[in-house]
Structure formats: structure tokens, C-alpha cells
C-alpha positions in Angstrom: 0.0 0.0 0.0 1.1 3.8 -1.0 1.5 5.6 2.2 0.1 9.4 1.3 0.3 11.1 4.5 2.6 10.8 7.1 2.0 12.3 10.7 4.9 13.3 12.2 4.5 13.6 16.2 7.5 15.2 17.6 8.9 17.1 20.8 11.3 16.5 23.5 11.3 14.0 25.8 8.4 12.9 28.2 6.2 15.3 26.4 3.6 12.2 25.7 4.5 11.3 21.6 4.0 7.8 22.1 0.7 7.8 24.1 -0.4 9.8 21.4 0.6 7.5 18.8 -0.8 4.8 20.4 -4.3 6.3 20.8 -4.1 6.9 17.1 -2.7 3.7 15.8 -5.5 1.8 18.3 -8.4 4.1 17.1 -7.4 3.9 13.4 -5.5 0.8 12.7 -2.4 3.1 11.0 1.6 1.6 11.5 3.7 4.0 13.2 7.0 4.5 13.2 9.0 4.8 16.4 12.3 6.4 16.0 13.5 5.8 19.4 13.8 2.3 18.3 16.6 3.1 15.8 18.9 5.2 18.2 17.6 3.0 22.0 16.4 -0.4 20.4 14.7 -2.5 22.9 15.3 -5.7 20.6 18.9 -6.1 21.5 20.3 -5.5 18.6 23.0 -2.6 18.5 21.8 1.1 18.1 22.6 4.0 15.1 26.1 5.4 15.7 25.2 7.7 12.8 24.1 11.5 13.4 21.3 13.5 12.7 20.5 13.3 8.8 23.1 10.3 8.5 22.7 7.1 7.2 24.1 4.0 8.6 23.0 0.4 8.0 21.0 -0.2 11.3 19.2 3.0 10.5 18.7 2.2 6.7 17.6 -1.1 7.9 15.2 -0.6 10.4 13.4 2.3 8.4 13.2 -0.3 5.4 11.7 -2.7 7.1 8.6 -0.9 7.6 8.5 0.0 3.8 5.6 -3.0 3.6 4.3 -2.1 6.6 2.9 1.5 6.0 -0.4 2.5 5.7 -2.0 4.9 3.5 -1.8 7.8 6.4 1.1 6.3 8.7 2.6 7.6 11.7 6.6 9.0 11.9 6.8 9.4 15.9 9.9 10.2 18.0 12.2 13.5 19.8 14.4 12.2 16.7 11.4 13.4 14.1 11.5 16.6 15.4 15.3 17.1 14.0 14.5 18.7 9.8 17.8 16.8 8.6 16.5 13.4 10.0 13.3 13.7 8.9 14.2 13.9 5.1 16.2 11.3 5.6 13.9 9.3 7.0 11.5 10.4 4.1 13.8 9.7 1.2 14.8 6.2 2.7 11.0 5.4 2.7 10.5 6.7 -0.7 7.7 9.0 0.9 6.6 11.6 -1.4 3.1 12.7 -0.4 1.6 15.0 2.1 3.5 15.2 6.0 1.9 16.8 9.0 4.3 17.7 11.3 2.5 18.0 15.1 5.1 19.2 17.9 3.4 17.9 21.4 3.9 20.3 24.5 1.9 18.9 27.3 0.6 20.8 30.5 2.3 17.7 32.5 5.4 18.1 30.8 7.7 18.3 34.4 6.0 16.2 35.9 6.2 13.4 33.5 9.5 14.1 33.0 10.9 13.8 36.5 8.7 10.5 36.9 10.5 9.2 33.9 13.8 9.8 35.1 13.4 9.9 39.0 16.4 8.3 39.8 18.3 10.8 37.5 20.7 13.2 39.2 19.8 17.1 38.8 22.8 17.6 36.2 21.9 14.4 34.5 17.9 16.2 34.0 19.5 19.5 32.5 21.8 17.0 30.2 18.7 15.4 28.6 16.5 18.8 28.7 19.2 20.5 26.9 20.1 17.5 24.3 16.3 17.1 23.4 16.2 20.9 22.6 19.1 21.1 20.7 18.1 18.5 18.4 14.5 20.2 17.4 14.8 22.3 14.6 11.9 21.1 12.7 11.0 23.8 9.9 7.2 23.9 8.9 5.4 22.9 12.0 2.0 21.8 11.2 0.4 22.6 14.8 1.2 22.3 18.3 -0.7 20.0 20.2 -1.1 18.0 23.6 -3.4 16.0 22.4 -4.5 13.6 19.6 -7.8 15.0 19.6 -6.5 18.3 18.4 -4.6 16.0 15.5 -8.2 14.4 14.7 -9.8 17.2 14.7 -7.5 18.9 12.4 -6.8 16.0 9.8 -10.7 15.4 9.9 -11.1 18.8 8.0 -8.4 17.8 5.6 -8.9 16.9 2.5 -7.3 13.3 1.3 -6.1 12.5 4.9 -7.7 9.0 5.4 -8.2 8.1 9.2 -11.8 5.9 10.0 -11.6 2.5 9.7 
């Protein structure tokens, strides 16, 4: 199947991407595509040494393996996603060429997810990851900021070609 949107769902860390995706790929049936899973693989196999907008094999890998996978609308989700170099390279390794919606999430419970994530992180170690996640957004053409996926239903549902319901 042609995948003809893509729904990117950026932001840093803790900010709840994946419980978004989740929601969205549950209510909808869509694949997603985690890109913590190429840099912090949970499969043991060994993660991307390469940087930003580099290609290595584990990264061409993993993204080609979800070639077959996609769906018509499909899901690009990650901190990673919200980096503009990465994400055309993760586009062009996909062969995606239709429409993207790029959603940064910024949610109200933002600290307080955070420091229950990484509660047994020192102080300096917090201020580390707050200030890596930053650096690495530089997403140009940010569709909409969100904290929700209802706002990212609500706002594909009045687009045109964007194919969501079951």
C-alpha cells in the first residue's frame, strides 16, 4: 500500500508522543513508526552510531523494514522526528513523497512526567537530557502544536485526502 500522508509527532522527551501515537494507531489501525527504536532499540540489537540526517546500516535497515508495513496515512513518531535533517532522511529512505503533518506535542504535564521518567536521574543528569532534546528540534514547517490527539483528529478530519476511520 502507498502511504500518502505521514503524521509526524515530535517534541522532546516525556512530552507524551507515544501515548499519542498509540491512541491513534489503536483508534485507526495506522503503523507507526518509532524512532527511538533506531537510536535506543529494545530488541537487542546494536543502536545508530550515525548522526542526525546520516545514514548507517542499522538506520537504513530498520526504516526499510517498515517499507511493507505502512499505511496509506502512517505515523513517523519520536524526539528524533522533530530534527528537519533526520526527517528527510527518513522520508527519502522510505521513498515517501506525499503529504507530511508535522505536530510538535507540548503537554501541560510536561515536568511532571518528566521527573517521573527519570526519577532516579541526578539534577545535572535532568539539565543533560533537557538540553540534548532541545538542541536536536529544529523542525522547519510545524503543522500545529498540540497535547493531544484529539486536536490532531480534529484537524486532519477537516483535511482533505487525509484517510483516518476505519
Amino acid at each position: 500500500m502507498e502511504c500518502k500522508n505521514l503524521i509526524v509527532i515530535t517534541g522532546t522527551s516525556c512530552q507524551g508522543k507515544t501515548y499519542i501515537t498509540w491512541k491513534l494507531r489503536g483508534r485507526y489501525g495506522i503503523h507507526s513508526i518509532h524512532t527511538d527504536m533506531i537510536y535506543t532499540p529494545d530488541d537487542g540489537r546494536p543502536p545508530s552510531t550515525a548522526k542526525m540526517g546520516e545514514l548507517d546500516k542499522v538506520k537504513e535497515d530498520y526504516l526499510k523494514a517498515q517499507i511493507p508495513l505502512m499505511t496509506e496515512t502512517t505515523i513517523l513518531e519520536g524526539s528524533h522526528a522533530g530534527n528537519q535533517a533526520e526527517l528527510d532522511l527518513i522520508k527519502e529512505v522510505l521513498g515517501f513523497n506525499g503529504k507530511a503533518y508535522q505536530f510538535r506535542v507540548e503537554s501541560p504535564n510536561y515536568e511532571k512526567q518528566f521527573n517521573d521518567k527519570y526519577k532516579y536521574a541526578s539534577e545535572k543528569k535532568k539539565k543533560m537530557i533537557k538540553n540534548w532534546c532541545k538542541s536536536l528540534y529544529n523542525l522547519q514547517g510545524v503543522t500545529m502544536i498540540v497535547s493531544g490527539e484529539e486536536e490532531i483528529v480534529k484537524f486532519l478530519e477537516d483535511e482533505e485526502n487525509v484517510y483516518l476511520s476505519r
